[in-house]
C-alpha positions as CSV (number, residue, x, y, z in Angstrom):
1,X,8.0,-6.6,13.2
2,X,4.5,-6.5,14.6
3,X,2.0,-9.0,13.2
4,X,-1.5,-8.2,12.6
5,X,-2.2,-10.5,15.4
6,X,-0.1,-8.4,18.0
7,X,-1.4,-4.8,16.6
8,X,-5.3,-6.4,16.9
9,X,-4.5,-7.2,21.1
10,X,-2.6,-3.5,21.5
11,X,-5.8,-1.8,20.2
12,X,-7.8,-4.5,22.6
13,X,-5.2,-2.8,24.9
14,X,-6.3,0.5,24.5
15,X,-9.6,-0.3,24.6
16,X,-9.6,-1.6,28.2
17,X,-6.6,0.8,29.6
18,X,-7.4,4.0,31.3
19,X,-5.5,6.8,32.1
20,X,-1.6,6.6,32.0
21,X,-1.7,3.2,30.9
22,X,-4.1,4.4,28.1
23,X,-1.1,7.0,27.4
24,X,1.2,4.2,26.8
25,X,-1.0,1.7,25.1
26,X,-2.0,4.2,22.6
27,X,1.6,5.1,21.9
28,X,2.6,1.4,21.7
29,X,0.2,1.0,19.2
30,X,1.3,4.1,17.4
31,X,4.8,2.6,17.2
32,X,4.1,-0.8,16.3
33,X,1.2,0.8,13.4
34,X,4.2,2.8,12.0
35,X,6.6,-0.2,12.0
36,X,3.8,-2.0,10.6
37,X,3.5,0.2,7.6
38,X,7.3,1.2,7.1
39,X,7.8,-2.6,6.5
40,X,4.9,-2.5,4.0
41,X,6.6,0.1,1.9
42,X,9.2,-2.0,2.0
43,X,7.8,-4.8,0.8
44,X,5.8,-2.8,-1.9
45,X,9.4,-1.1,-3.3
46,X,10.8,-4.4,-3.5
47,X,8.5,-6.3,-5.1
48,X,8.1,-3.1,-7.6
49,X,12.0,-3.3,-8.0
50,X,11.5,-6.8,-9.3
51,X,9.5,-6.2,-11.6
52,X,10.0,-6.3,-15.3
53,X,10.7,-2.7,-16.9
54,X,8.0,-2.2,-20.1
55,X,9.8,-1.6,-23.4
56,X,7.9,1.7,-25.5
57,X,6.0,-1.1,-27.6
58,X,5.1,-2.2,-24.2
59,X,3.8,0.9,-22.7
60,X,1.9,1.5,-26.0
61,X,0.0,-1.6,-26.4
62,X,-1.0,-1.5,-22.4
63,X,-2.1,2.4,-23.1
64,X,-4.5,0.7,-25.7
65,X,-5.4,-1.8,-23.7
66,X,-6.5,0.1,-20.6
67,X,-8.0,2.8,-22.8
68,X,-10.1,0.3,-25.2
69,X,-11.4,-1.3,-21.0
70,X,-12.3,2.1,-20.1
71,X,-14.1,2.3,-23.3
72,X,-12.6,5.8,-24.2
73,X,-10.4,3.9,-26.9
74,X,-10.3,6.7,-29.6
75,X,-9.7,9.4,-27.3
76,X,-6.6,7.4,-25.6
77,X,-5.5,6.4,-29.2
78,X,-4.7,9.8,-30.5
79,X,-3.2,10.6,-27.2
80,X,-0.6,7.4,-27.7
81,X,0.1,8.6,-31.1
């Protein structure tokens, strides 16, 4: 997996390359952005996976909750009902 580190010196790569090696650096960096963000989602499902699933009582009180921060606390209230 590209690091941050490695996708910051292929755009520096880019940056300085001209014509076919331009070509390649750009698709280097295409690949290694893509691989980059495929591993993100990844990472995001898993951790999503992990996570505890909300019971109905739960889902309620966190619809209050969020409602009552966003101040629109009567509106979401009948809508939770």
């Amino acid at each position: 997996m590209p690091s941050d580190d490695e996708i910051r010196e292929l755009c520096a790569r880019a940056l300085t390359a001209q014509g076919k090696e331009f070509e390649v650096a750009i698709s280097d960096l295409q690949s290694a952005i893509r691989y980059r963000l495929e591993d993100l989602s990844n990472q995001v499902i898993a951790t999503l996976l992990k996570m505890p699933r909300l019971s109905h009582t739960d889902e309620r009180e966190t619809k209050v909750k969020t409602a009552a921060a966003n101040g629109s606390e009567d509106e979401e209230l009948d809508q939770v009902s």
